[in-house]
C-alpha positions as CSV (number, residue, x, y, z in Angstrom):
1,X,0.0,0.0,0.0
2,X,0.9,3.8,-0.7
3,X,1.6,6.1,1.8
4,X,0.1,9.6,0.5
5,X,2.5,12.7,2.3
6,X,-0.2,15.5,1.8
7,X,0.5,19.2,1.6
8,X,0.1,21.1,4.9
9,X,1.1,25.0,5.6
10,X,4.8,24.2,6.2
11,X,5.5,23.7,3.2
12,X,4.5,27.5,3.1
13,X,7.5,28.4,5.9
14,X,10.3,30.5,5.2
15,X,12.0,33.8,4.7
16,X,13.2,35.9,1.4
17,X,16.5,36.7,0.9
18,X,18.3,39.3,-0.3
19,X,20.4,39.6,-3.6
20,X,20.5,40.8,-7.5
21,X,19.9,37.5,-9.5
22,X,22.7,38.0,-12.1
23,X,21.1,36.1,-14.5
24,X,18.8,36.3,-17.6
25,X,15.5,35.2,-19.0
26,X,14.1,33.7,-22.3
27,X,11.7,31.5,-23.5
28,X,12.9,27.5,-24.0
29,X,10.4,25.2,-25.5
30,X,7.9,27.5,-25.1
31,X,8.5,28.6,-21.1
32,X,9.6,31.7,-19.8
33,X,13.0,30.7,-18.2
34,X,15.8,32.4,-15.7
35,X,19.3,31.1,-16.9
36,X,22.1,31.5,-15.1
37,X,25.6,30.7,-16.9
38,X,28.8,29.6,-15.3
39,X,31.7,31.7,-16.3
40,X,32.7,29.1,-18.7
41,X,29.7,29.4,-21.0
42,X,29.6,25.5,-20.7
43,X,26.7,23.6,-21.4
44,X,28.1,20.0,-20.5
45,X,26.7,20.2,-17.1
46,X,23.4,21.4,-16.9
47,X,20.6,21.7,-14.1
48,X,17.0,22.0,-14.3
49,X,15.5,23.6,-11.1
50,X,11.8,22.8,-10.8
51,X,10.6,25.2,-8.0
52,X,8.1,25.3,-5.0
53,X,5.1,26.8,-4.9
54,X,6.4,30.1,-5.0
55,X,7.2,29.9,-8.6
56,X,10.5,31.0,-10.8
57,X,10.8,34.3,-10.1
58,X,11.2,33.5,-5.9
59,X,14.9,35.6,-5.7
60,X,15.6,32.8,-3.4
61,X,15.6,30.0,-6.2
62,X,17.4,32.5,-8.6
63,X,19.9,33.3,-6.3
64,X,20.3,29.7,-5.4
65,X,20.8,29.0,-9.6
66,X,23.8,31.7,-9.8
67,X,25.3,29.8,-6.9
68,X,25.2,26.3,-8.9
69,X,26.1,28.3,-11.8
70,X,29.2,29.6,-9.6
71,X,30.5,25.7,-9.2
72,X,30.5,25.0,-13.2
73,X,26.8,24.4,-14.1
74,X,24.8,25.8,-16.9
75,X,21.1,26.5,-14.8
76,X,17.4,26.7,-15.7
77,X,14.5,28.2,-13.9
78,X,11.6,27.3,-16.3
79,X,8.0,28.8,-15.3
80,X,6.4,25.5,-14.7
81,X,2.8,27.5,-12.9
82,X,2.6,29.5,-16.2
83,X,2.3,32.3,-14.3
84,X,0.5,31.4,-11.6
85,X,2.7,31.0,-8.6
86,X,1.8,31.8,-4.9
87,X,2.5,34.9,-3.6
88,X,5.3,35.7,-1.6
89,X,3.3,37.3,1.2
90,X,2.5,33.4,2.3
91,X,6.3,32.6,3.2
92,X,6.0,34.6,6.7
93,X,2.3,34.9,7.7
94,X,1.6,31.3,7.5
95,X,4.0,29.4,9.0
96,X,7.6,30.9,10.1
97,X,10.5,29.7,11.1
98,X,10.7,27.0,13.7
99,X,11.9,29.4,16.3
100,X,8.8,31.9,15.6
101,X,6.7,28.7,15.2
102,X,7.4,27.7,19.0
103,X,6.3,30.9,20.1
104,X,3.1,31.1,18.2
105,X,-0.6,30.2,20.4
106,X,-3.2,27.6,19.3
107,X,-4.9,30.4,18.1
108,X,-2.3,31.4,15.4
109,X,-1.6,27.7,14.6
110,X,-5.6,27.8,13.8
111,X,-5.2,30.1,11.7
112,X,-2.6,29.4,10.1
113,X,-3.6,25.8,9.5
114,X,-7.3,27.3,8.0
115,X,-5.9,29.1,5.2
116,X,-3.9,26.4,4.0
117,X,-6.9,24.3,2.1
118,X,-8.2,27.5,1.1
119,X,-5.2,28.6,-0.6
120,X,-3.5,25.3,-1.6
121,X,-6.5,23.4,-2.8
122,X,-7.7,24.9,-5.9
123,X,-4.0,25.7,-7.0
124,X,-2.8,22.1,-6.4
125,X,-5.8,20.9,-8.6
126,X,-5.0,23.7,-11.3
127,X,-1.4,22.3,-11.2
128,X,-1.7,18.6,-10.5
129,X,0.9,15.9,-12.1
130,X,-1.2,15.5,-15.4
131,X,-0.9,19.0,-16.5
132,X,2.9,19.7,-14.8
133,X,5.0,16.5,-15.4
134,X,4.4,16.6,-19.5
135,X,5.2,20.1,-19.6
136,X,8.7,19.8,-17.6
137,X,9.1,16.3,-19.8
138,X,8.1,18.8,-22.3
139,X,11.1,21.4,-21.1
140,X,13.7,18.7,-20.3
141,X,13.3,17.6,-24.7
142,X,13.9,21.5,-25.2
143,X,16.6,21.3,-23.2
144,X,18.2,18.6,-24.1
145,X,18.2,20.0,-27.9
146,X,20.3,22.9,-27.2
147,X,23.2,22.7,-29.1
148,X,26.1,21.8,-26.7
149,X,24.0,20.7,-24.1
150,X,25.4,17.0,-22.3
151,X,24.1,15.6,-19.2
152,X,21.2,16.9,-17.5
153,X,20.2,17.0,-13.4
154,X,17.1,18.2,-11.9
155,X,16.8,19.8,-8.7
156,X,13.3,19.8,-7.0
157,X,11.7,21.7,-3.6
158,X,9.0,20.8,-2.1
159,X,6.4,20.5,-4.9
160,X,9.3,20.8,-7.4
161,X,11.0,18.1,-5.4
162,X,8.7,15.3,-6.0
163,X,8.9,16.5,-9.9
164,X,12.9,15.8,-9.4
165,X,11.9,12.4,-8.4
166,X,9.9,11.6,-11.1
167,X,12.0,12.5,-13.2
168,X,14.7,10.3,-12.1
169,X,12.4,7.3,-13.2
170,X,13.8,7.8,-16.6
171,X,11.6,7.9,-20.1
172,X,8.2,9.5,-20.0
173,X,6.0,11.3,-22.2
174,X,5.9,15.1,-23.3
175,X,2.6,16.8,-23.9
176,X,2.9,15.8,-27.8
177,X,3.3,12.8,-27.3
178,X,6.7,12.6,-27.7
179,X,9.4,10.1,-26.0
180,X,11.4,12.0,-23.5
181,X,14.4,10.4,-21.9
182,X,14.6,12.3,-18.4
183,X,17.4,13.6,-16.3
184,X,20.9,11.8,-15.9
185,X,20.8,12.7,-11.9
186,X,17.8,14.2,-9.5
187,X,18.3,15.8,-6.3
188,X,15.2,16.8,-4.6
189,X,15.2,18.8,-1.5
190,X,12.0,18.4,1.5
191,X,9.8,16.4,-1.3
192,X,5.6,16.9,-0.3
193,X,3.2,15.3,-1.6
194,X,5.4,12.0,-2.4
195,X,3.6,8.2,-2.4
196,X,5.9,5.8,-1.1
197,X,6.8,3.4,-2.4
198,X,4.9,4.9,-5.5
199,X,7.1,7.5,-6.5
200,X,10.4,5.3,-5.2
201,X,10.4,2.0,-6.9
202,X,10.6,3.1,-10.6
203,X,13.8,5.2,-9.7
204,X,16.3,4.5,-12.2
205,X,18.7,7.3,-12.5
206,X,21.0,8.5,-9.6
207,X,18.9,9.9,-6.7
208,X,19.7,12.4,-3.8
209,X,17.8,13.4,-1.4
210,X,17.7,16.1,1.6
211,X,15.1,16.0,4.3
212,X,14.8,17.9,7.3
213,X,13.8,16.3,10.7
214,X,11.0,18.2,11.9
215,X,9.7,18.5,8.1
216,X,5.9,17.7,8.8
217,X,5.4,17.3,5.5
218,X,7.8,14.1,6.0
219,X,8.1,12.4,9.1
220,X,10.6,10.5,10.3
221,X,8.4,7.4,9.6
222,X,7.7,8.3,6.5
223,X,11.3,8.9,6.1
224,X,12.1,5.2,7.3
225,X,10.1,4.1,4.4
226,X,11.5,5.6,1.9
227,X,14.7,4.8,3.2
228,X,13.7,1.4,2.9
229,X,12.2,1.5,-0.2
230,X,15.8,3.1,-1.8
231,X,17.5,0.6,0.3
232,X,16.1,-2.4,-2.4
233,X,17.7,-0.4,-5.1
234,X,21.2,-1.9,-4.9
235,X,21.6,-1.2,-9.0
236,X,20.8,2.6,-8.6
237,X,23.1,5.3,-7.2
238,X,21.4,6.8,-4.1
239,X,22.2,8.8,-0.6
240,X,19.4,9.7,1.8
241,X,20.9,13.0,4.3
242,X,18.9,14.1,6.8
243,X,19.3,18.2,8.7
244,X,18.8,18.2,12.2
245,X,15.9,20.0,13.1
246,X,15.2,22.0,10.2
247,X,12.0,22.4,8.8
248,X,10.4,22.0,5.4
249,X,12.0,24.2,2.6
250,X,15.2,25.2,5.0
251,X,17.2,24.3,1.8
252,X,15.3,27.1,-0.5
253,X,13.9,29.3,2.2
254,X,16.1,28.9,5.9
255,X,16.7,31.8,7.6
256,X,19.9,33.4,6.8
257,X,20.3,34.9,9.8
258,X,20.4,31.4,11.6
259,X,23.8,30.7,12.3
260,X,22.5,26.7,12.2
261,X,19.8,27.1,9.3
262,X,22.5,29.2,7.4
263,X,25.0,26.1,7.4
264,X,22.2,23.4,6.4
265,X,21.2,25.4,3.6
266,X,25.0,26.2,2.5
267,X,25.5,21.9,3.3
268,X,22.6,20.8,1.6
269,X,24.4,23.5,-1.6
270,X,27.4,21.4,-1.1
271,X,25.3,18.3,-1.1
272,X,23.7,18.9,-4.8
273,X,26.7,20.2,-6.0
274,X,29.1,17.0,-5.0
275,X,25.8,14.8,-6.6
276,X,26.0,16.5,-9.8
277,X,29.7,16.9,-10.2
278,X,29.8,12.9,-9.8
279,X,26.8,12.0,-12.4
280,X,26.9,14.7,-14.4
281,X,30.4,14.5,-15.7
């Protein structure tokens, strides 16, 4: 039996950062992209980042791209919500970080908790895996025909995460009906909405994954089953590294001015980057 991890407000927690994005957009297969080049030019490593709910023009994710670009790799931002992503106002006055959240009364939780079916519902139908896995499969073709482009990795949070997953299962479908091959390397950061061992067992390509443990969007039992699950996959290249007490999306959204959040998000960097340096060369 699948175990469903459902979407709850956390995946809503975090804080903006500050930063110019030094990068630039165009369209790519038909999706308004952020690109971020290494100094190089070089297109032999590239990485697909397949963003949270707060879309592809969050400066964190951007940021996060010139910092991969930094390290060698040629980076994407493709609008996969078609310009429909969730505000930013959502990141602070529904859930906070884990310090704020320990001082917060039932009250607030209430509330907190109340808007999140409100909000999430209808946007999670409007962008639900039949509609957003062909058009990255979609992206990833478009990518993967740009002249001097080699291997590919996908990095995923949160919602994006569990599209990083999927994509590691290897050939799919675009929305043309065309054969896509997938990713040669996934890393997905604090995954929601994951079935296990749904989404696991067809994992073909090389898998990373960071979780956080007091992610409430992933247990530490849910965690043990997927840990499990990966554990059966002797043929396929996988690591499973869990952050001490940080939350969902502390690898996209942790509070920089957390000396300990600061230095898991800046590990779990290190983490990606050491995944895709390996697979994607």
């Amino acid at each position: 039996m699948s175990t469903g991890v459902g979407m709850s407000s956390c995946c809503l927690s975090g804080t903006l950062h500050s930063g110019t994005p030094k990068g630039h957009v165009e369209e790519i297969g038909g999706l308004q992209t952020y690109v971020s080049e290494p100094e190089s030019k070089s297109k032999a490593k590239t990485v697909i980042f397949i963003v949270d709910i707060f879309g592809w023009e969050l400066p964190n994710v951007r940021l996060l791209a010139d910092i991969y670009a930094g390290h060698g790799f040629y980076c994407y931002i493709p609008d996969l919500h078609s310009g429909d992503s969730l505000p930013y106002s959502f990141l602070q006055n529904v859930e906070p970080s884990l310090k704020t959240q320990e001082q917060l009364t039932m009250v607030d939780k209430a509330k907190n908790a109340a808007i999140v079916p409100t909000t999430l519902g209808p946007w999670l139908i409007k962008h639900r895996e039949g509609v957003s896995a062909p058009m990255l499969d979609g992206f990833v073709n478009a990518v993967r025909m740009i002249p001097g482009t080699n291997k590919i990795g996908a990095i995923g949070f949160c919602w994006g995460g569990r599209y990083a997953i999927l994509q590691a299962h290897g050939r799919s479908m675009d929305r043309s009906g065309s054969s896509v091959e997938g990713v040669d390397a996934a890393y997905a950061c604090h995954p929601s909405l994951v079935s296990v061992p749904a989404d696991f067992e067809p994992v073909t390509k090389p898998l990373s994954l960071a979780m956080g443990t007091k992610d409430s969007l992933l247990p530490m039992d849910v965690v043990g089953q997927i840990q499990d699950v990966m554990a059966t996959k002797t043929d396929v290249p996988h690591e499973i590294q869990l952050y001490e007490d940080q939350v969902h999306g502390f690898a996209l959204r942790g509070d920089w001015s957390s000396e300990k959040d600061k230095k898991s998000m800046d590990e779990a960097v290190e983490q990606g980057k050491n995944w895709f340096e390996k697979y994607l060369s």
